[in-house]
N, C-alpha and C positions, 0 to 999 in steps of 0.2 A: 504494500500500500504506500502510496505516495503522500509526504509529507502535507498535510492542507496549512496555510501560515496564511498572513493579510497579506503578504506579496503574493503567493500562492493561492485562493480562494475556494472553495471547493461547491461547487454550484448544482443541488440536483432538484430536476422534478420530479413528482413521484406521479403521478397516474391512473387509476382504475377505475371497474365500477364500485358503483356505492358497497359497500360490505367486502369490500377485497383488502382490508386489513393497511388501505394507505396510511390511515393518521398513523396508526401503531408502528408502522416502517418507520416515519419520517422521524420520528419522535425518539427511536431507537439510533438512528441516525446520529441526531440533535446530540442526544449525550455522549454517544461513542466518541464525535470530532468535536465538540464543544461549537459549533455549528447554532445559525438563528433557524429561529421555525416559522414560517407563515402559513396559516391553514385558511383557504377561503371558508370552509362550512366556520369553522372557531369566529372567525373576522366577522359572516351575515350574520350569527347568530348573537355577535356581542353589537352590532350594529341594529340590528332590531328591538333593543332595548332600549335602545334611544328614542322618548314616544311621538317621535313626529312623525310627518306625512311619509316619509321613505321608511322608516320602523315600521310603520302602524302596516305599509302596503308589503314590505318583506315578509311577515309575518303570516299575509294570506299566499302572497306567491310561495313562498317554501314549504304552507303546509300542502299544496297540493301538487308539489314534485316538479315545479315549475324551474329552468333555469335561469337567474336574475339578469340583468340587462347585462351589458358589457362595461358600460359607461360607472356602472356603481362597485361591483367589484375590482377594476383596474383601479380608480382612484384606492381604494384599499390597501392595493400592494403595491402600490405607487410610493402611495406615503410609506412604507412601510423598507422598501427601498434606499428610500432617501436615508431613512435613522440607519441602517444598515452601513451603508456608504459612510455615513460620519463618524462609524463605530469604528469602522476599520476589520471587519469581521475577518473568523477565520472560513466563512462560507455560508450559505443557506441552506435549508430544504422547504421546495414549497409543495405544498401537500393540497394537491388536486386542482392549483390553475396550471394553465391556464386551461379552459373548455371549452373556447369554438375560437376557430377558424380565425378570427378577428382578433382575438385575445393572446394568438399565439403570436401574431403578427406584433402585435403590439409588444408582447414580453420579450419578443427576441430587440424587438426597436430598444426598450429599455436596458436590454443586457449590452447591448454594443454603447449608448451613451455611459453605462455605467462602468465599460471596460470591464467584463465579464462573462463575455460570450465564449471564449476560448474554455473556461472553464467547465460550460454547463454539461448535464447527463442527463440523458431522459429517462427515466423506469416505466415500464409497463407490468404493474404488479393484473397479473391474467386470470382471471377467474370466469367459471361461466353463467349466464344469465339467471339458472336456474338454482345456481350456489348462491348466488349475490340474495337475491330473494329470499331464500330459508334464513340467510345470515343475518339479514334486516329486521326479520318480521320476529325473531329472535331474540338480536343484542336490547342491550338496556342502558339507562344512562341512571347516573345519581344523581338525586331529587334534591340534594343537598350542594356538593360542590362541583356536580356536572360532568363529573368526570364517565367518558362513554368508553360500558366494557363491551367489548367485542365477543361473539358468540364464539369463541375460537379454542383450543384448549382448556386448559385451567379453570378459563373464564368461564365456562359453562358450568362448574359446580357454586360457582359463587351467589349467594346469597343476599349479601350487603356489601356493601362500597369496600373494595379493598385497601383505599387510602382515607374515606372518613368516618368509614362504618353506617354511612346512609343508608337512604330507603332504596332500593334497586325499580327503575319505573319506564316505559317503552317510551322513546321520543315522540316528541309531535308531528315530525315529518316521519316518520318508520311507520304509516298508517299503509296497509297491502295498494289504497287507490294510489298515495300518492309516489310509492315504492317503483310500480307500474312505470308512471309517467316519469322518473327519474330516468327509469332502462331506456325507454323508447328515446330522453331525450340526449341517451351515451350516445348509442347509436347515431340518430341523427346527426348529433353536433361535435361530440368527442371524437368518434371516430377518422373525421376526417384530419382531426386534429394529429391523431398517431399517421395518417398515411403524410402529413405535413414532412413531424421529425422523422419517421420513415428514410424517406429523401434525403433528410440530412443526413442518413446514416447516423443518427445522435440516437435511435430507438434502442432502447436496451429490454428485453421481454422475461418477465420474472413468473414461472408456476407460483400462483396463489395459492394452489388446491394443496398446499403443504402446512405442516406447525409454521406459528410465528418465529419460532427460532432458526425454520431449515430456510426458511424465505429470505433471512437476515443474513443466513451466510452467504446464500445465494446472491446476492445484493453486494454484499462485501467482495465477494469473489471477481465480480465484475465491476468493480468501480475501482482495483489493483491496476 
C-alpha cells in the first residue's frame, strides 16, 4: 500500500446500490488512512433538519425513494471540499456521490480545480437487486444516536445500538414502496454513471455478496 500524506492525497469513491454495505466500507476506510468522510444520505439527512422550504421538501422526496436535484447535493460537497482543501487532508472517501451523469461531470470539474484528480479510485461495491432489497427492508437505524446497522453479519443478532444501547427502529426511507423507487432510480441514473468511470478505466468492481470484512480486504487489495 502506498503511503497516503497531504502531498500524497488518497481520493476514493465508493458506489452501490442502496444496502450494499457502502457507508460501512467508506467508514472502514476513514479510520484505516485517517482519511475525511462525506456521505451524501448523512449530508440530506442532517440537511432536512433544517425546517425550511428545502428540509421540509427533502423530507417528502426521500421518503418516497426519490433522487434529490443535483443542484442541492453538489452545493453539499462542494462546501464540504473547500474545508477539506484548507485542512490539508491526508484524502477523502465519498460515500455514494456522485449519482447521475451530471454530478459526475461536475465532481471530476471539482477534483481537477482542486488538484486531485490524479488521485481518485472508483469502487463499485456489486451487489444484486434482489440482495439490496432483503438488506433494506431488514437493516435498522438507532432511534437515539442514529447510528445505521446494516443487516450484515454480526449485525443481525443485535438487539440494541451497539455504540449507545438504543432503541433499534426501520428508517423512514427503508419503506418496500420507497426501496422500489430507489432500485429503478440506480438503474436509470447511476448506472450510466459506472459506464462514465468505466471509460476512464478509474472503475474498480468489488463482490458485495461477501462478510464486511472479506469486502475490506478486497478493497485494500486493490487500492495497493
Amino acid at each position: 500500500m502506498r503511503k497516503h500524506s497531504k502531498a500524497n492525497p488518497l481520493i476514493v469513491i465508493i458506489l452501490g446500490k442502496a444496502g450494499s454495505g457502502k457507508g460501512t466500507q467508506a467508514k472502514l476506510l476513514v479510520k484505516r488512512f485517517s482519511l475525511e468522510y462525506f456521505g451524501s444520505g448523512d449530508a440530506l439527512r442532517k440537511r432536512r433538519i433544517i425546517k425550511d422550504f428545502t428540509g421540509k421538501k427533502l423530507i417528502k422526496v426521500m421518503g418516497k425513494g426519490k433522487l434529490v436535484p443535483t443542484f442541492i447535493i453538489s452545493k453539499l460537497w462542494i462546501n464540504e471540499l473547500e474545508k477539506f482543501k484548507q485542512k490539508k487532508i491526508n484524502g477523502f472517501v465519498s460515500d455514494g456521490s456522485p449519482r447521475m451523469m451530471i454530478e459526475a461531470e461536475l465532481f471530476d470539474e471539482a477534483l481537477d480545480w482542486y488538484e486531485w484528480q490524479k488521485s481518485k479510485k472508483v469502487i463499485l461495491i456489486d451487489i444484486s437487486q434482489k440482495e439490496s432489497l432483503k438488506r433494506l427492508i431488514k437493516r435498522r437505524i438507532c432511534k437515539d444516536c442514529k447510528r445505521l446497522i446494516p443487516w450484515l453479519g454480526k449485525f443481525r443478532e443485535i438487539k440494541k445500538c451497539d455504540k449507545c444501547g438504543g432503541s433499534l427502529i426501520t428508517r423512514t426511507d427503508d419503506k418496500p414502496a420507497a426501496i422500489k423507487k430507489r432500485l429503478e432510480e440506480f438503474k436509470k441514473e447511476v448506472i450510466p454513471v459506472l459506464n462514465y468511470y468505466k471509460k476512464q478505466e478509474k472503475l474498480i468492481k468489488i463482490n458485495g455478496d461477501q462478510s464486511i470484512e472479506k469486502v475490506f480486504e478486497d478493497i485494500l487489495r486493490v487500492l495497493k
